[in-house]
C-alpha positions as CSV (number, residue, x, y, z in Angstrom):
1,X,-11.5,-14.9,6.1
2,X,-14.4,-17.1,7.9
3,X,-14.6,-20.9,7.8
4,X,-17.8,-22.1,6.1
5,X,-18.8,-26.1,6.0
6,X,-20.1,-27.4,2.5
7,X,-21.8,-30.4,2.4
8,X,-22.4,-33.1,-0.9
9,X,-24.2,-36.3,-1.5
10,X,-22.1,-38.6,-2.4
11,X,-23.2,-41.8,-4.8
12,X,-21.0,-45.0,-4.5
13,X,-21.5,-48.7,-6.6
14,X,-21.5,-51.7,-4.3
15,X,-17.8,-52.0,-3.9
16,X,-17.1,-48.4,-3.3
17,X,-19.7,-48.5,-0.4
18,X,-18.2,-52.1,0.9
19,X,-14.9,-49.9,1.2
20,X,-16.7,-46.8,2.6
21,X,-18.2,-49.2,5.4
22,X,-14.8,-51.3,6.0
23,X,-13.2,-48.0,6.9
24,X,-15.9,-46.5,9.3
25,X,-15.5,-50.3,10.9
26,X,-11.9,-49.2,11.4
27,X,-12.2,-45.9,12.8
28,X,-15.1,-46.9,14.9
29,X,-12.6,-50.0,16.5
30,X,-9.6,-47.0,17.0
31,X,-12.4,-44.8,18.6
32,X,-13.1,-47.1,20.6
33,X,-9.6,-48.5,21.3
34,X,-8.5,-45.2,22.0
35,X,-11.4,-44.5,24.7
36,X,-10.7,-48.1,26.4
37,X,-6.8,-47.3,27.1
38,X,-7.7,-44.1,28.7
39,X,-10.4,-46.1,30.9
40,X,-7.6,-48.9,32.0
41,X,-4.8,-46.5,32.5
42,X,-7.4,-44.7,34.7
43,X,-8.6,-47.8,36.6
44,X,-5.2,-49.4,36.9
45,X,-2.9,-46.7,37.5
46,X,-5.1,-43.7,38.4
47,X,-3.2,-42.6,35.7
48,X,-4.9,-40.0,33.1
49,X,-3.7,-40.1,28.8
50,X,-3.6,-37.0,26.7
51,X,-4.2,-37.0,22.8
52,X,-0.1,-36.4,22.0
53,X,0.2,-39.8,23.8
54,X,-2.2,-41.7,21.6
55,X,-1.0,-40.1,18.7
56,X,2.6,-40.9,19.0
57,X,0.7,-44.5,19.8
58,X,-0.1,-44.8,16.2
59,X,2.7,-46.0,14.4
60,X,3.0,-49.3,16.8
61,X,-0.5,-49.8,16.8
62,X,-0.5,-50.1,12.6
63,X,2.4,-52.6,13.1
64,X,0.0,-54.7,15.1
65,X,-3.3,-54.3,13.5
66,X,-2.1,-54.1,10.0
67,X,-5.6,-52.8,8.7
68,X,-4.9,-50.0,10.0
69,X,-1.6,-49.0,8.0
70,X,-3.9,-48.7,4.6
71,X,-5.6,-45.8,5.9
72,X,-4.2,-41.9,6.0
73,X,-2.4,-41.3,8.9
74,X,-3.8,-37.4,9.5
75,X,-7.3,-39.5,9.2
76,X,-6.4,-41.7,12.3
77,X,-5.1,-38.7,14.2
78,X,-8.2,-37.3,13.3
79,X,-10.1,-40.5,15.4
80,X,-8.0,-40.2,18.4
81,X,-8.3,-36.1,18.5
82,X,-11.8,-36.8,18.2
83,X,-11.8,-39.0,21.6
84,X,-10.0,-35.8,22.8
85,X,-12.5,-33.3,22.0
86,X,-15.1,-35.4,24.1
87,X,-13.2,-35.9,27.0
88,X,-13.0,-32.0,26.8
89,X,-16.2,-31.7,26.5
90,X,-17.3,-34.3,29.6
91,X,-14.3,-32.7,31.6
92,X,-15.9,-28.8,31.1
93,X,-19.2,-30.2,32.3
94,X,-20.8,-30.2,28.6
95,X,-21.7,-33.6,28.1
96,X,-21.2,-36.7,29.7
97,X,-18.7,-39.4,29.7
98,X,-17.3,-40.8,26.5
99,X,-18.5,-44.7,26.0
100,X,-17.6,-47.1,23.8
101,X,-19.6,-46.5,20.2
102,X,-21.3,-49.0,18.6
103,X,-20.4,-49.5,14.7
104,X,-24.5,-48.9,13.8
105,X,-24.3,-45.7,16.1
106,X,-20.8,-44.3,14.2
107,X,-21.1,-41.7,11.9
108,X,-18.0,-42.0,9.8
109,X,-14.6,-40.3,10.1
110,X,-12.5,-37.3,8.7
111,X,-8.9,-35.8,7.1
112,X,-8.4,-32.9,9.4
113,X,-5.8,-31.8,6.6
114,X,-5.4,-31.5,2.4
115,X,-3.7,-35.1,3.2
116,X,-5.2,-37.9,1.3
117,X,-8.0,-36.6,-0.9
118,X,-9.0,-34.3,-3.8
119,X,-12.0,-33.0,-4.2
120,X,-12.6,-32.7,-8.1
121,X,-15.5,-29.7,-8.5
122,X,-15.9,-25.5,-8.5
123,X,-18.8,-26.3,-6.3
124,X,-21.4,-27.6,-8.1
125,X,-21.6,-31.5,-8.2
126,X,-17.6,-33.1,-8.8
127,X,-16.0,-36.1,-7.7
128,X,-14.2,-37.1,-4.2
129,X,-11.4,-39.0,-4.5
130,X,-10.2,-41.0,-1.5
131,X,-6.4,-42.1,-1.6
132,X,-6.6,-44.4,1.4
133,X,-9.4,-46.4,0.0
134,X,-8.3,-46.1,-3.7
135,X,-12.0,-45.0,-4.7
136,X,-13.7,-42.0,-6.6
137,X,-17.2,-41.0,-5.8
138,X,-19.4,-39.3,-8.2
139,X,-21.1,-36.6,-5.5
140,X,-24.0,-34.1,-5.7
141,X,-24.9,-30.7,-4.7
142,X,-24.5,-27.0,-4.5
143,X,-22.3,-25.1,-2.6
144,X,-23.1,-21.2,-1.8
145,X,-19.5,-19.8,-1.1
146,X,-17.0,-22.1,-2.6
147,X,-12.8,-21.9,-2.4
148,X,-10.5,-24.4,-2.1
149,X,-11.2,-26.9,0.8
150,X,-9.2,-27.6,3.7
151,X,-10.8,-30.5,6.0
152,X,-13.0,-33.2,4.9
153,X,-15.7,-35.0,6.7
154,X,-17.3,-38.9,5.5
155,X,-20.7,-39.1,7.1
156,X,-23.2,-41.6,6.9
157,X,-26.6,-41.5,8.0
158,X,-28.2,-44.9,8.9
159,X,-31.6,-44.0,8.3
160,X,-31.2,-44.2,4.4
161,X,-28.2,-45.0,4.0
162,X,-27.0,-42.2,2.3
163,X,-23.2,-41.2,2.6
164,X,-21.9,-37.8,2.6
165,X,-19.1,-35.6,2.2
166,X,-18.6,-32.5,4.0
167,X,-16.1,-29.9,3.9
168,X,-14.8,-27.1,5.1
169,X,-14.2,-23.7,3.1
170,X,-12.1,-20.6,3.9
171,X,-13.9,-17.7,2.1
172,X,-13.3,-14.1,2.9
173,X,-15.6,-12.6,5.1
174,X,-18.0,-9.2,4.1
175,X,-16.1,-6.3,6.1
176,X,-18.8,-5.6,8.7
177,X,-20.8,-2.1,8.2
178,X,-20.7,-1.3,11.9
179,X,-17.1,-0.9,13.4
180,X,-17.8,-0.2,16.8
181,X,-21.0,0.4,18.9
182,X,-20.6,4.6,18.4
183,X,-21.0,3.2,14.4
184,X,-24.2,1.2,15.2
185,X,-26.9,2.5,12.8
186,X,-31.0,1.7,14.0
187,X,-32.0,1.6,10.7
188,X,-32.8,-1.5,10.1
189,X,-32.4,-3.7,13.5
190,X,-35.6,-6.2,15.4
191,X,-36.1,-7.4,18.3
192,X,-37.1,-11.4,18.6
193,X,-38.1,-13.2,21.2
194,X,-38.3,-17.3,20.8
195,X,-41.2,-19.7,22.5
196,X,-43.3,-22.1,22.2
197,X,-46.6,-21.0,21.8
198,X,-45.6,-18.5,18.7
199,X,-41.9,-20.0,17.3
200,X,-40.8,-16.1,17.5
201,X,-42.0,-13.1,17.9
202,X,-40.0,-9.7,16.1
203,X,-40.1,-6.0,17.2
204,X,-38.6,-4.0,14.8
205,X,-39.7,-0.4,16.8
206,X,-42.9,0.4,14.9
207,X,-45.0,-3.0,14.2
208,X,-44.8,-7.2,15.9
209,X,-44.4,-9.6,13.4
210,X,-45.3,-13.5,14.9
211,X,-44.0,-16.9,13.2
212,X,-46.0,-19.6,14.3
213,X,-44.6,-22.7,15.5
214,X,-45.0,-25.7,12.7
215,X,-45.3,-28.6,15.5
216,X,-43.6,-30.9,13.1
217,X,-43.1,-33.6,15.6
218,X,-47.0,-33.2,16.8
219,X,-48.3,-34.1,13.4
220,X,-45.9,-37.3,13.5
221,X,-46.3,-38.6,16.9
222,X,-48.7,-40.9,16.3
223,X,-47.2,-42.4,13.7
224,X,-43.5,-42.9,16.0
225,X,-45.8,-44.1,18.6
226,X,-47.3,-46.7,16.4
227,X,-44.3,-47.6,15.1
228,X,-42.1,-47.9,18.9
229,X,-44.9,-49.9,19.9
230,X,-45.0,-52.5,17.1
231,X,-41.3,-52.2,17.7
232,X,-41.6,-53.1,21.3
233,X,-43.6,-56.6,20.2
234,X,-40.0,-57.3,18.2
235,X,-37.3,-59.5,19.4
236,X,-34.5,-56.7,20.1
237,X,-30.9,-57.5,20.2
238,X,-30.3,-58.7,23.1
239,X,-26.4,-60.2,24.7
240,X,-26.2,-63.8,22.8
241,X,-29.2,-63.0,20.6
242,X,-30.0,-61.0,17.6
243,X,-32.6,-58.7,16.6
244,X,-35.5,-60.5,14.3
245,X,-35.7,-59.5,11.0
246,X,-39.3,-57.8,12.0
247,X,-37.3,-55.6,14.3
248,X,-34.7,-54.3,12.2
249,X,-37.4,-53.7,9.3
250,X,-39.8,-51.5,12.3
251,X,-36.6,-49.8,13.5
252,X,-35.8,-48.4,9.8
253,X,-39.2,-47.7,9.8
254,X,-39.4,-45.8,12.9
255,X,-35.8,-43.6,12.2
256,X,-37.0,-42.6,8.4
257,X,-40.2,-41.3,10.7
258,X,-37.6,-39.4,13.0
259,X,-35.6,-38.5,9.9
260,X,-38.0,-36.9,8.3
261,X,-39.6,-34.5,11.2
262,X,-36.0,-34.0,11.4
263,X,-35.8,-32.8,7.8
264,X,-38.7,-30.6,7.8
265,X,-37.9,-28.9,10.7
266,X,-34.1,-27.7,9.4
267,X,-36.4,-26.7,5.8
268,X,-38.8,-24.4,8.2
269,X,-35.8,-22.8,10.0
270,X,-33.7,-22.5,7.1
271,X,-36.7,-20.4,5.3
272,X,-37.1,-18.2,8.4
273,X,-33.8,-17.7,9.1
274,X,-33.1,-16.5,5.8
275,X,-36.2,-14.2,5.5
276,X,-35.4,-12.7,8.7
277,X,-31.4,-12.2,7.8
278,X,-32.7,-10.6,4.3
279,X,-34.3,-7.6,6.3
280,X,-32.9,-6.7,8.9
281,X,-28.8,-5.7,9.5
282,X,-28.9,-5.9,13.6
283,X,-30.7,-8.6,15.4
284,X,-30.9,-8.4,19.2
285,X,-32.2,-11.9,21.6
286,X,-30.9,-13.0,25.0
287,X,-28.4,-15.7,25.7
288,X,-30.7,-18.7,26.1
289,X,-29.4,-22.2,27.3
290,X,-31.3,-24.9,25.7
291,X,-29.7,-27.3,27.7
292,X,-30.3,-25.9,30.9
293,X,-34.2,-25.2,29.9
294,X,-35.1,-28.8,28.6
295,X,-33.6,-30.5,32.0
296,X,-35.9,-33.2,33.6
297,X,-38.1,-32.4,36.2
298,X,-36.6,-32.7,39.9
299,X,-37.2,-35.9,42.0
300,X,-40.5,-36.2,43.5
301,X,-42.2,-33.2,41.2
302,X,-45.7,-34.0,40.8
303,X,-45.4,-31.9,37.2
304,X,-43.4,-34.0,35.4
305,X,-45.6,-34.9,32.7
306,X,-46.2,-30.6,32.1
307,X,-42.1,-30.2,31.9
308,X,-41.9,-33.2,29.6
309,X,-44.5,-31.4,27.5
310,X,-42.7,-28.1,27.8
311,X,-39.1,-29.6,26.8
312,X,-40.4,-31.5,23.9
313,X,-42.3,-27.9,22.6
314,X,-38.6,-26.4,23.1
315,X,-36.8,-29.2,21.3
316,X,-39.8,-29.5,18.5
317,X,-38.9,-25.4,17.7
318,X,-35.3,-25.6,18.1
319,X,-34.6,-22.7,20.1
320,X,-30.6,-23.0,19.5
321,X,-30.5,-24.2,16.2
322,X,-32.5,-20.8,15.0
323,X,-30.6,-18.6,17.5
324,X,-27.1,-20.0,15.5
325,X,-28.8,-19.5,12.3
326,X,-30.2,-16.6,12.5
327,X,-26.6,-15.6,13.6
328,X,-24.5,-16.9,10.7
329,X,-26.8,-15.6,8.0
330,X,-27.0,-11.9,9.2
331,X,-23.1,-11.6,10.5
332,X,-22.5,-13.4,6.9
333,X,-24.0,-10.2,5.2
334,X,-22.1,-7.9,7.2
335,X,-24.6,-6.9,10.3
336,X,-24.2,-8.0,14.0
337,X,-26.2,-9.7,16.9
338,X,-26.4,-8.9,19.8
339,X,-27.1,-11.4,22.9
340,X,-28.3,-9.6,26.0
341,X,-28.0,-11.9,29.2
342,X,-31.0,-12.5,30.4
343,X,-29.9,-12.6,33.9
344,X,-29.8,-9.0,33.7
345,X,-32.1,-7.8,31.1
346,X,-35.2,-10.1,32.7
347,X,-37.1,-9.4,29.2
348,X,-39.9,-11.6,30.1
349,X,-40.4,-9.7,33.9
350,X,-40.3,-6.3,32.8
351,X,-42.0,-3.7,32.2
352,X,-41.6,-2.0,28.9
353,X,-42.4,1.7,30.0
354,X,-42.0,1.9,33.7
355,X,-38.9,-0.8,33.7
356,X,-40.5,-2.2,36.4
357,X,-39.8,-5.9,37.2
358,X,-42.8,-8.0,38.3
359,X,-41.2,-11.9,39.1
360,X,-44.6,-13.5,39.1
361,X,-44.4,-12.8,35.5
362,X,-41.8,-15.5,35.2
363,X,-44.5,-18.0,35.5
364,X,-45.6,-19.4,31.9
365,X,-49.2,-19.6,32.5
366,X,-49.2,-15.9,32.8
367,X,-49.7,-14.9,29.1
368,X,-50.9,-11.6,28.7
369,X,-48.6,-9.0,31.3
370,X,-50.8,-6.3,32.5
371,X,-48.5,-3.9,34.8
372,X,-49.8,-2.5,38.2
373,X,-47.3,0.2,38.4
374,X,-48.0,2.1,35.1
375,X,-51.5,0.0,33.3
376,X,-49.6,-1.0,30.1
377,X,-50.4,-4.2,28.9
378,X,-48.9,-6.4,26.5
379,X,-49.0,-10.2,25.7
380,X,-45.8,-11.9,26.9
381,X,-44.0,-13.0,23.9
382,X,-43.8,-8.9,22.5
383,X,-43.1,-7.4,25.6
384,X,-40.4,-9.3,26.0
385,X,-39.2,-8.7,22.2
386,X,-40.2,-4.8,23.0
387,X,-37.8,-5.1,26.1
388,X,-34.8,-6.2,24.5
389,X,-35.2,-3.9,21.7
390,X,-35.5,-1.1,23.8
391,X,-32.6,-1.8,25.7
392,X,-30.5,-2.3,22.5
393,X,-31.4,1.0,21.3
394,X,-31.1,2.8,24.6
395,X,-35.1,3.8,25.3
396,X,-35.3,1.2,28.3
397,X,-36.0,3.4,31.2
398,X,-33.4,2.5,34.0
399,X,-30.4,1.6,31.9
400,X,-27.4,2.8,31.0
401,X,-25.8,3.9,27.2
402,X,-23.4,1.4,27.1
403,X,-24.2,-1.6,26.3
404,X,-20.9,-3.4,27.2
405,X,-21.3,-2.2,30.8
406,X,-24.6,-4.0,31.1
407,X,-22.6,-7.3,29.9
408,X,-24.2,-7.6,26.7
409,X,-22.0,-8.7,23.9
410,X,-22.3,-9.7,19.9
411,X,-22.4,-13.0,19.2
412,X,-18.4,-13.3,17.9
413,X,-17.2,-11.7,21.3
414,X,-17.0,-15.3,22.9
415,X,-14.1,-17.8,21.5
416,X,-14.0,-21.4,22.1
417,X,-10.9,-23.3,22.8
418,X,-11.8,-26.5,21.1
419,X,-8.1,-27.0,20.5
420,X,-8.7,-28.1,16.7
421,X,-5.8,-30.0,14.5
422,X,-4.6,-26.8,13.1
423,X,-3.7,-25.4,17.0
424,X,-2.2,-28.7,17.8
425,X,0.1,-28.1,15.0
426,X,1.1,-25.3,16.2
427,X,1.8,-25.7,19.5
428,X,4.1,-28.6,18.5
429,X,5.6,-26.6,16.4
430,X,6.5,-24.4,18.5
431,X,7.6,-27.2,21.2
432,X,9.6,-28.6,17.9
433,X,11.8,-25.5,17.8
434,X,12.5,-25.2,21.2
435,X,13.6,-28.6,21.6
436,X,15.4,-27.9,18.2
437,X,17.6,-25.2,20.1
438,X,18.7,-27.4,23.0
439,X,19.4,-30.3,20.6
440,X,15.8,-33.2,21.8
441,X,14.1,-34.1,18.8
442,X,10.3,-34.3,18.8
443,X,7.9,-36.4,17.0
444,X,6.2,-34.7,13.8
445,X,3.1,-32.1,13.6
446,X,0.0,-33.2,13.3
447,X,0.0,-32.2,9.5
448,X,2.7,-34.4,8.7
449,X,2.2,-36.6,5.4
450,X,0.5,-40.0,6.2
């Protein structure tokens, strides 16, 4: 079984929406609340708080704010985990440290659990039935694998004020045509190789095949700048003042502008990504960190307008965003991708014939690769493509059959601790029965009934 999200419009009246937005009010104050105790204990007593603390918090902290008690417990516990996944995240070096949120900046909240809604559909269009609230929403869309849903997220975007549900499906997974790597058939398996100048660039053994890069955000930046600028003449909010109404109408102005670049980009890379997933069964790239390759330029460079350029070209294609989706949508029909660390591999200094390495081929300017040891010349974005194919299917001079031995790995190899509701329930569980045996109670799972 694999875990697919599905995600609806949902359509409330006036009064449903005034609920909607009284209960993302909430969970943005316990988000927040939760985040400020682990600050002061910090601070005062050097002290740090894990999530089973805040949780078992919960129940006095209804008794005081009684807003909260209206609301589904697994929903709050939802909130606080969610303060826990980001101080996992800031303390693995992933992002930085959580801050207070700011109710405009929230996105909404979820039931990490069957506890406290019903979903009313077979995946086509329905109705979402909160039992917290006491609302039913009449909600929109199509789903492509449908079961019976486990989690649900509420999600509102700002920018048009459009509310959402989305949830979370378990639907059993296509058994995979290639069991191990002796299994791996080259019948139908490409290369691709991601940039800026051409979006990607696909070796498939025979012929190149280039997709060029939209520059969505190009064709809109003058009308973002116009707007930030017009923005900029506004009265922002400001401590003791409010924005003007002139500001608040340029800001929706200027996010429907970002919305929408942001809209067409996901269309372009769903189309690819699916065209690409259709035809071929093994896809092979290198382990790229779009994080790491859109970092500022260092103090005192004198080419910091060039690496702001080159970021916002990364960011503009979406180099992890198609890597993921390409993924999905070919391990979805069965095949595998493979991720070859580039560390290694060094597809964009090598040589396809000779398997020379040339390091003055890192540098972007140089465009077309012409190699001194062998002649062959090739423009950058294919030989790197022609590289990585090669070494996937074992005609790379210099390297070895195995492909685990030179540390590449599919895509499903890695697992991520994210420690989600579902393991937390377990583990307590499994703390509950212990402390069972020796006679200490303990304080219920996290799917307990609200």
């Amino acid at each position: 079984m694999v875990t697919r999200r599905q995600t609806f419009r949902l359509y409330p009246n006036k009064a449903q929406e005034k609920a909607l937005f009284d209960a993302r009010r909430l969970h943005c104050y316990l988000y927040n609340a939760c985040i400020s105790h682990r600050q002061t204990e910090y601070k005062l007593g050097n002290k740090s708080v894990d999530y089973y603390t805040q949780q078992n918090a919960l129940p006095a902290f209804k008794k005081d704010w009684v807003e909260f008690a209206a609301l589904n417990s697994q929903s709050l516990q939802g909130t606080v985990k969610r303060v826990d996944l980001a101080y996992q995240s800031f303390f693995s070096g992933m992002r930085g440290k959580p801050k207070l949120k700011s109710i405009r900046n929230y996105s909404g909240w979820g039931y990490p659990g069957r506890s406290g809604w019903k979903a009313t559909t077979e995946g086509h269009h329905g109705t979402l039935t909160l039992n917290d609230l006491g609302i039913t929403l009449k909600m929109r869309g199509q789903a492509k694998d449908w079961a019976t849903p486990g989690t649900l997220m509420i999600v509102f975007k700002p920018s048009k004020r459009q509310w959402f549900a989305s949830f979370t499906v378990e639907v059993s997974a296509i058994e995979a045509k290639f069991g191990s790597e002796s299994d791996l058939k080259y019948e139908s398996i490409a290369a691709y190789d991601l940039g800026t100048e051409t979006a990607l660039t696909l070796f498939d053994g025979t012929d190149f095949e280039t997709v060029e890069n939209p520059r969505l955000s190009h064709k809109n930046d003058e009308k973002v700048r116009k707007a930030a600028k017009q923005k900029r003449r506004k009265r922002a909010p400001k401590k003791g003042s409010k924005a003007s109404r002139r500001w608040k109408k340029i800001n929706k102005r200027e996010s429907s502008l970002k919305a929408k670049v942001a809209r067409q980009r996901k269309d372009w890379q769903h189309k690819v990504t699916s065209d690409i997933a259709s035809r071929y069964d093994i896809g092979v790239t290198e382990k790229l960190s779009t994080k790491g390759m859109t970092h500022s330029a260092k103090k005192g460079s004198c080419r910091k307008k060039q690496k702001a350029g080159l970021n916002k070209s990364i960011l503009s294609v979406g180099f992890g965003t198609l890597n993921k989706m390409i993924t999905y949508k070919i391990e979805q029909k069965g095949g595998l991708v493979l991720q070859l660390p580039t560390r290694i591999i060094k597809p964009s200094q090598r040589c396809p014939k000779c398997n020379a390495v040339h390091k003055e081929w890192a540098e972007l300017k140089n465009r077309h690769h012409a190699c001194p040891d062998c002649g062959f010349e090739i423009p950058r974005d294919r030989g790197s493509a022609m590289v990585m194919y090669n070494v996937a299917t074992n005609q790379q001079p210099g390297f070895g059959t195995s492909l685990v031995s030179l540390g590449c790995f599919s895509s499903t190899s890695e697992t991520r601790k994210t420690g989600s509701m579902k393991q937390l329930g377990q583990k307590k569980r499994q703390k509950s029965s212990a402390m069972a045996e020796t006679g200490v109670l303990e304080t219920p799972s996290a799917y307990a009934v609200g």
